[in-house]
C-alpha positions in Angstrom: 80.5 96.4 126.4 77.4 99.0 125.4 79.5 100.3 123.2 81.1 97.5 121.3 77.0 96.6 121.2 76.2 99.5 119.5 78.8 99.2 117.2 78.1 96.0 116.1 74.4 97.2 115.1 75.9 100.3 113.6 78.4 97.9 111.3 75.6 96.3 109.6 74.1 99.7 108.5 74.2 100.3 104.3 75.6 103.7 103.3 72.0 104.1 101.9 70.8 103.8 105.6 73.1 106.7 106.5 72.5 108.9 103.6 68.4 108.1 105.2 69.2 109.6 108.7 70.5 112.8 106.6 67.2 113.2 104.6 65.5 112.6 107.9 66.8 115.7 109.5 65.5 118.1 106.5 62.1 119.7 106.5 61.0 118.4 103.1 57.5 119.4 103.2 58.2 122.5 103.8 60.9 123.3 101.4 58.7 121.7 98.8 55.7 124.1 99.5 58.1 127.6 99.7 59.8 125.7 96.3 56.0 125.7 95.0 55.0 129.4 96.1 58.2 130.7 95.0 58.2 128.8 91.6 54.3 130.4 91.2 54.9 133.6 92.3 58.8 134.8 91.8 59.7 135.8 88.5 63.8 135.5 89.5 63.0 132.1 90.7 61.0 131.2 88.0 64.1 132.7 85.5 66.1 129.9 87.4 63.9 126.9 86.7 63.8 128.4 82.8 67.8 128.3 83.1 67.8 124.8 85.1 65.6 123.7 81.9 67.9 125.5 79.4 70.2 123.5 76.2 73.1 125.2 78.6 72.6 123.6 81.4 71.4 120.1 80.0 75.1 120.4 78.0 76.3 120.6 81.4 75.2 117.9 83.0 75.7 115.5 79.8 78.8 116.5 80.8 79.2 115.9 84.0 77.5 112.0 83.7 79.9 111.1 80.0 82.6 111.9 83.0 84.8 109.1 84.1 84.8 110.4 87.7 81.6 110.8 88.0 81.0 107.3 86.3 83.0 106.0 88.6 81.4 107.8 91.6 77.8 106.8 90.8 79.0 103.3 90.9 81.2 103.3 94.0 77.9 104.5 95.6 75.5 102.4 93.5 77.6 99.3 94.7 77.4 101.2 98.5 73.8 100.3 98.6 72.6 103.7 98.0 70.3 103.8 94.6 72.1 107.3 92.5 71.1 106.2 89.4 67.4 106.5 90.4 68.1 109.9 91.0 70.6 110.8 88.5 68.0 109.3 86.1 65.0 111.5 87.5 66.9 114.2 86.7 67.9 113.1 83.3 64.0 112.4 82.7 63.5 115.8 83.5 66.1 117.3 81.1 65.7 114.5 78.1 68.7 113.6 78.6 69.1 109.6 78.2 69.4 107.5 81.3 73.1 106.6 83.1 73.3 103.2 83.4 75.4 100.9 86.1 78.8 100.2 85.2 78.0 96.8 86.9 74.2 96.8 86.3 53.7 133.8 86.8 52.4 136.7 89.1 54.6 139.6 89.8 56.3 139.0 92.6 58.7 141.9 94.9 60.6 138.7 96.4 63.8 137.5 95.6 65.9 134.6 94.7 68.1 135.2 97.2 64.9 135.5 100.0 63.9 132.3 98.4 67.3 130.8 99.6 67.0 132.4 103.1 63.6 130.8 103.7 64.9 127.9 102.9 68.4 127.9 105.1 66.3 128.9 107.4 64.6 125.7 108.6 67.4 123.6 107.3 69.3 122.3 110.2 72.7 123.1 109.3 74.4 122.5 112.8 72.9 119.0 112.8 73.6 117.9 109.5 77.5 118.8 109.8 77.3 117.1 113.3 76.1 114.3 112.2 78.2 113.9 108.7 81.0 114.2 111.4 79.3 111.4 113.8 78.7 109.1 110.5 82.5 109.2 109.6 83.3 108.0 113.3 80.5 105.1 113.6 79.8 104.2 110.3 82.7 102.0 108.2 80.5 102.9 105.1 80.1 106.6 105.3 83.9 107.0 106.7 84.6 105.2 103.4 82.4 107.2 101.3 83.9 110.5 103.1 87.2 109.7 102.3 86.6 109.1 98.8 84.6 112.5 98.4 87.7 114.1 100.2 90.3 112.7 98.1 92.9 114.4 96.1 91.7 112.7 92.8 88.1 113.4 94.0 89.6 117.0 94.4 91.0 116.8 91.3 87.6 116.1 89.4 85.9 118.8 91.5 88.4 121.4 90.2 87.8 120.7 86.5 84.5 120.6 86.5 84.7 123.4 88.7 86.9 125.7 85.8 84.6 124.7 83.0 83.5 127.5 81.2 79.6 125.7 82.0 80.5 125.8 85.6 81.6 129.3 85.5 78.7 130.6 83.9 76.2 129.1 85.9 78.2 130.6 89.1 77.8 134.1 87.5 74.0 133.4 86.7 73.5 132.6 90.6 75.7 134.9 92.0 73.5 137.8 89.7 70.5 136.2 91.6 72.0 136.9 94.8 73.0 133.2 95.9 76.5 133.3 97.8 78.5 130.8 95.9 82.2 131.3 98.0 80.3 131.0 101.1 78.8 127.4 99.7 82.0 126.4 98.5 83.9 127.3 101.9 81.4 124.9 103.7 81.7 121.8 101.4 85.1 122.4 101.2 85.3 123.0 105.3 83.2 120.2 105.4 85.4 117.7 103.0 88.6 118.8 104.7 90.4 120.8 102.0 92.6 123.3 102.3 91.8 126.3 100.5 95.4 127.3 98.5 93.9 130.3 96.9 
């Protein structure tokens, strides 16, 4: 009976309120203030935000967002309750790029780029956040229903060939030369999404 309680108050949980007790878990204050020290004080860091604010990596995510997956995406999860455009549209803002809309509506530093990273993953929960994407795809209909879609073969699919663009593959040289462990990342998301590596 407790548990056919709690399920019933879980059922009427958005996606947006799931995505909330993910955020909730990370140490954003903290992040933010070794982000700020870094971004002041490390010149490889600081050589990332220059890239990040680069014509290369704006062409990028133009196109990534002209996409018809990803148009699609942001408006599965726009329609999910969870408010993407706000934050694809922050990040356009940033990069002048124009806005998506709703298909439906320094100092010399001896640190690194890759100690940056490692300050960072170290007060991110990691454990917990997998434990509880697991969790969400058992108690929430929403989530389970956003997880399948992210681990779908078409989902895949997109993944891939945004993956093999030749933008793609540059930026994964540029941060591997800054010491960021891109096959590890991609062996967690794709641990994470269920995919079976064929390579």
């Amino acid at each position: 009976m407790i548990y056919l309680l709690v399920s019933t108050v879980k059922s009427t949980r958005t996606l947006n309120d799931d995505f909330q007790d993910f955020i909730a878990l990370i140490p954003v204050d903290q992040i933010e203030a070794i982000a700020l020290d870094y971004i002041s004080n490390d010149a490889e860091v600081q050589a990332v935000l220059e890239y990040l604010q680069s014509d290369d990596f704006r062409a990028i995510v133009e196109e990534v967002n002209a996409s018809e997956e990803a148009i699609d995406l942001y408006d599965y999860l726009y329609k999910s309750g969870v408010d993407i455009y706000t934050f694809v549209n922050n990040l356009n803002d940033l990069l002048g790029l124009p806005h998506v809309e709703p298909k439906t509506r320094s100092l010399p530093s001896k640190r690194t780029f890759r100690e940056f990273l490692d300050e960072v993953e170290a007060i991110l929960p990691i454990d917990d956040l997998i434990a509880l994407y697991k969790e969400k795809q058992q108690s929430s209909p929403d989530f389970a229903a956003f997880a399948d879609r992210i681990s779908s073969p078409e989902f895949h699919a997109f993944v891939d060939n945004i993956y093999n663009s030749d933008g793609i593959k540059a930026l994964i040289v540029r941060f591997e030369s800054l010491g960021v462990d891109v096959d590890r990342i991609i062996k967690i998301a794709k641990e994470l999404l269920g995919w079976v590596d064929t390579e």
